[in-house]
GUVEXLUM-315373 format. One record per residue: x, y, z of N, C-alpha, C in turn; residue in one letter. Coordinates in steps of 0.001 Angstrom, whole numbers, plus 500000, padded with zeros to 6 digits. Example, Ala and Ser with C-alpha at 12.3 -4.5 7.8 and 13.67 -1.06 7.14 Angstrom:
513190494310507800512300495500507800513200496700507800a/512850497750507080513670498940507140512900500030507870s/
//
This chain:
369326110223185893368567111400185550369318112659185966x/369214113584184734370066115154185339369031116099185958x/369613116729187014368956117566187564369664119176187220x/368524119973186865368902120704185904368780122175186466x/369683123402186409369300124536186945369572125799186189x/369358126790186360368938128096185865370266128724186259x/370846129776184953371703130309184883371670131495186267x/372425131845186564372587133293187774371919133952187217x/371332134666187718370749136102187084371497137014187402x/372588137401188157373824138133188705374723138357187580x/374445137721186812376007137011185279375093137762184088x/375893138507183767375023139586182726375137138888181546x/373639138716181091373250137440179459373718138400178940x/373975137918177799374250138799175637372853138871175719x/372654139922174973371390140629174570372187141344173153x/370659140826172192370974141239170982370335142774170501x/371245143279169654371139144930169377370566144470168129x/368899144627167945368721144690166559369005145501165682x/368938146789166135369497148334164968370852148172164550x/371361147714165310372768147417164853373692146744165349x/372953145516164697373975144044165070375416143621164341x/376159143392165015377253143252164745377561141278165141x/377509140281164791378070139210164579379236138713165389x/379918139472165239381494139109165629381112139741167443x/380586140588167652380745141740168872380116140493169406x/378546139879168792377571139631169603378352138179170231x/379082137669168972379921136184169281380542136312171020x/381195137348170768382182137859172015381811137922172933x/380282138402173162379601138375174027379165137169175146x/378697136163173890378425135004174565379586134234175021x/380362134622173824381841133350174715381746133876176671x/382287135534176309382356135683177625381539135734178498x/380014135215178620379251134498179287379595133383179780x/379800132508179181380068131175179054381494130890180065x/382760131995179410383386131935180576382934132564182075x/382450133290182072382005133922183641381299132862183889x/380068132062183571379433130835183858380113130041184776x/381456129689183925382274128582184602383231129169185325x/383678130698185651384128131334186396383296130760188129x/381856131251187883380802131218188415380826129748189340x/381246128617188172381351127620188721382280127174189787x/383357127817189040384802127253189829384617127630191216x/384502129179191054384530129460192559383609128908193447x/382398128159193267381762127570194345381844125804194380x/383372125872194016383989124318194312383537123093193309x/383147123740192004382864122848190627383542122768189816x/384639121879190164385954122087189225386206120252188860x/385484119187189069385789118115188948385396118100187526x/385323116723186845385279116242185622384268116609184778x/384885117736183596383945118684182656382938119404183208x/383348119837184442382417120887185180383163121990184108x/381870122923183690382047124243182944382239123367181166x/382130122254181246382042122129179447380328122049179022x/380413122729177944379427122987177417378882121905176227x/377629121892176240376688120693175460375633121108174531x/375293120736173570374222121675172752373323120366171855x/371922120534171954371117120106171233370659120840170297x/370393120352168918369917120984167895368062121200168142x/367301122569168204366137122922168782365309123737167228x/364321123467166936363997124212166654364674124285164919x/365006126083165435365888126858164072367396126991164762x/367374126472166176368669126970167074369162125743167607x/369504125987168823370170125034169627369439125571171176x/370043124367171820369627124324173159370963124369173770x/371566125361174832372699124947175507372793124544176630x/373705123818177738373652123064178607375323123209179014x/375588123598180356376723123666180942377076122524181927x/378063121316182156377789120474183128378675121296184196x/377756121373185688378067121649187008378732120453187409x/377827119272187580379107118009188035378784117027187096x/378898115548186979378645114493186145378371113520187363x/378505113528188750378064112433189799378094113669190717x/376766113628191147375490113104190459375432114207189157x/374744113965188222374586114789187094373847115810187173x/374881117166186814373725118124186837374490119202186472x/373448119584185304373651121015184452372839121948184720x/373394122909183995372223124267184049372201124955182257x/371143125372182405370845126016181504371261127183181001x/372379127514179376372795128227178480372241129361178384x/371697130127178736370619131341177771370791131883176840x/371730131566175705372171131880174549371939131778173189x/371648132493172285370546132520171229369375133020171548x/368873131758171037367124131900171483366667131314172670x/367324130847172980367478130216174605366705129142174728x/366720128477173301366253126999173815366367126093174978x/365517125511174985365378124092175955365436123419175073x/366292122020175817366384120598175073364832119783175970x/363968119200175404362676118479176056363185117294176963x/364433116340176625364678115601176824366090115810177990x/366040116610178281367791117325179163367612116169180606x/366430116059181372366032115286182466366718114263182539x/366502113806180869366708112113181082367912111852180631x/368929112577180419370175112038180182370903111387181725x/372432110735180740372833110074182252374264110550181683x/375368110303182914376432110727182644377306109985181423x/376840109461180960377203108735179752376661109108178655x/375592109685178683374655110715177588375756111820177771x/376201112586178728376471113816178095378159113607177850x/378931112687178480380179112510177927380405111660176823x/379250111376175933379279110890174451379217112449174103x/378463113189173993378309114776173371379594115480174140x/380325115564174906381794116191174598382347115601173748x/382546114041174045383872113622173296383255114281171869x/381953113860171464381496113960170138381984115419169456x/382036116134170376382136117912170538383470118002170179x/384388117100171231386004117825170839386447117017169981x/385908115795169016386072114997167803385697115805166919x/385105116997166822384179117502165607385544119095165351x/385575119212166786386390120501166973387793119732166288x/388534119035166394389559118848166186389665118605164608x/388892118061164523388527117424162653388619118528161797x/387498119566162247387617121020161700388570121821161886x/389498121627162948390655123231163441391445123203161991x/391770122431161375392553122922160304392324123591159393x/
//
């Protein structure tokens, strides 16, 4: 079972500009969340196996995101990105649940880079 935690509130989220959204800006935004996240991570000694890779369930109209902190014992925290879904089921994964969804992740990434 993953035990699951809440992004920093210190780590400034993307927030969307409805009057005038820009796509590409807002993209930029979140990447560099995502890196400060795992910035976030490193420095408090979370650097073992796919600490800072990211996981996503399909939610909704969106996704749910999920950062792994360690894989033994398992435990992520929560994405706030988009709509900031929750996955219902995030509890019950095991470290074999979420390193099927990388590999699955960098099989999909590689297929597409061309």
């Amino acid at each position: 079972m993953a035990k699951i935690y809440s992004a920093p509130k210190d780590i400034k989220q993307p927030t969307f500009n409805f009057e005038n959204f820009n796509q590409k800006k807002h993209q930029e935004q979140e990447d560099k969340y995502i890196d400060d996240l795992k910035a976030y991570l490193a420095e408090r000694g979370y650097t073992g196996k796919n600490a800072g890779e990211t996981i996503s369930f399909p939610v909704a109209d969106s996704q749910a995101v999920y950062m792994v902190v360690s894989m033994r014992p398992l435990q992520l925290m929560e994405v706030p990105v988009g709509d900031c879904w929750t996955f219902q089921y995030i509890d019950r994964l095991t470290a074999k649940d979420v390193q099927q969804k990388i590999d699955q992740k960098k099989s999909l990434a590689k297929l597409f880079s061309h």
